[in-house]
N, C-alpha and C positions, 0 to 999 in steps of 0.2 A: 742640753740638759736644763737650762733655765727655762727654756718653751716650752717643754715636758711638764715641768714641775707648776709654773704660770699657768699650766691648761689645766692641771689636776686643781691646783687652789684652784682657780675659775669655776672648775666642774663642780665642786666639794661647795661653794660656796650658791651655786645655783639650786642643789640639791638642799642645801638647808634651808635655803628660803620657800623652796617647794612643800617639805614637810611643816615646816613653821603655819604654810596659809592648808593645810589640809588640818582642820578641829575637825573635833564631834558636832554635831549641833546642839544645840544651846537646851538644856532642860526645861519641859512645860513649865509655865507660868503658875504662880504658888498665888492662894486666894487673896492671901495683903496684895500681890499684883494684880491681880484682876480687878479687885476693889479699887485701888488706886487708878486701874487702868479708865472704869466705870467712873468714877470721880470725874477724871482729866475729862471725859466727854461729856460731864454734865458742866461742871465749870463755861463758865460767860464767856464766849470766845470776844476778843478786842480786835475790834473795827477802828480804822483811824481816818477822819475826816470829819467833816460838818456834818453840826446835829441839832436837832430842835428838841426841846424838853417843854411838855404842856400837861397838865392834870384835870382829868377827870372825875368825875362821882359816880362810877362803878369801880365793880368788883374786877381782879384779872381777868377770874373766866369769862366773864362776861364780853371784857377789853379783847382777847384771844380771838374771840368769833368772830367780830368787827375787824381784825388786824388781819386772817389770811385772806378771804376778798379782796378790801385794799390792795396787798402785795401781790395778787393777783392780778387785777388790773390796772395796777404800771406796769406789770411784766417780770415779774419777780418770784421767781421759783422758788418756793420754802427749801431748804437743802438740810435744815437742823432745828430741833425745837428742843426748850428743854425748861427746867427751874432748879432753881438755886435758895440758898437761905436768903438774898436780895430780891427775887421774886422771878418773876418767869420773862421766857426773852424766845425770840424767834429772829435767827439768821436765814439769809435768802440770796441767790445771786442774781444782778439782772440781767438784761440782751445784752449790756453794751458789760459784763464780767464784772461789775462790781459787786462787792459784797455789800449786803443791808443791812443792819440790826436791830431789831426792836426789843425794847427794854421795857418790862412789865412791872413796875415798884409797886407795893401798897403804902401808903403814906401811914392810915389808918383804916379802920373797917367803913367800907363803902366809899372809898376816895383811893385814887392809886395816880401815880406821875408813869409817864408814858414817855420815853425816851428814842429817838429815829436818829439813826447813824447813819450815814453811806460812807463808802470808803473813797477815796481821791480828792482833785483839790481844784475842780477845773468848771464850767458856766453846767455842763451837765450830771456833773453830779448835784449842785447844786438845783438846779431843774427838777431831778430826780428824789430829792430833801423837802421841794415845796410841796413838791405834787401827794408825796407820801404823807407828809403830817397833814397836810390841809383834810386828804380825803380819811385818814385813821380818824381824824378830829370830828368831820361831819360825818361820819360811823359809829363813833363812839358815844355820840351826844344826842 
């Protein structure tokens, strides 16, 4: 009688964990979401590792044009481009999987700081830090 009754709870209680994970799916997304969603992927994604910060006497767009060649030839696949109320910024991944960042400020009209992240913490990221601002820098100027 007790292994009878142990099998029925047992059953009863595996049955309601069944129904429990059977939902509905989840209602379409409502435009405050989507707006929000649209936000979240323009927002400045954070890179963590050494960075050089240098300024220029052009405009972004200008910086922009000069910046995907560069990231080109260190090997650096643009993966995300975007601007923000801090100004415009271009993420990239490279051979060896790290994420890149360039950061596009305007300080003032015709003057803007130029910001290069890589992510990790080790002689080739660093490598991959000189090589990128040296050659943004002699592009830009």
């Amino acid at each position: 009688m007790k292994v009878k009754s142990r099998w029925l709870g047992g059953g009863l209680g595996i049955v309601c964990l069944a129904v429990a994970g059977c939902r509905e799916p989840s209602p379409a997304p409502t435009p405050l979401g989507e707006e929000m969603i649209r936000e979240m992927r323009l927002a400045v994604p954070t890179v963590g590792g050494p960075s050089q910060e240098f300024s220029v006497p052009k405009d972004p767009a200008a910086i922009v044009a000069s910046v995907e060649p560069a990231l080109k030839d260190a090997g650096v696949s643009l993966v995300q481009e975007g601007s923000s109320d801090a100004g415009r910024w271009l993420l990239g991944k490279s051979l060896a999987d790290r994420r890149v960042l360039v950061q596009i400020q305007p300080v003032y009209p015709g003057r803007s700081t130029v910001k290069v992240t890589v992510e990790g913490a080790d002689a080739l990221t660093r490598d991959l830090l000189t090589r990128l601002a040296t050659d943004i820098g002699r592009r830009v100027r």
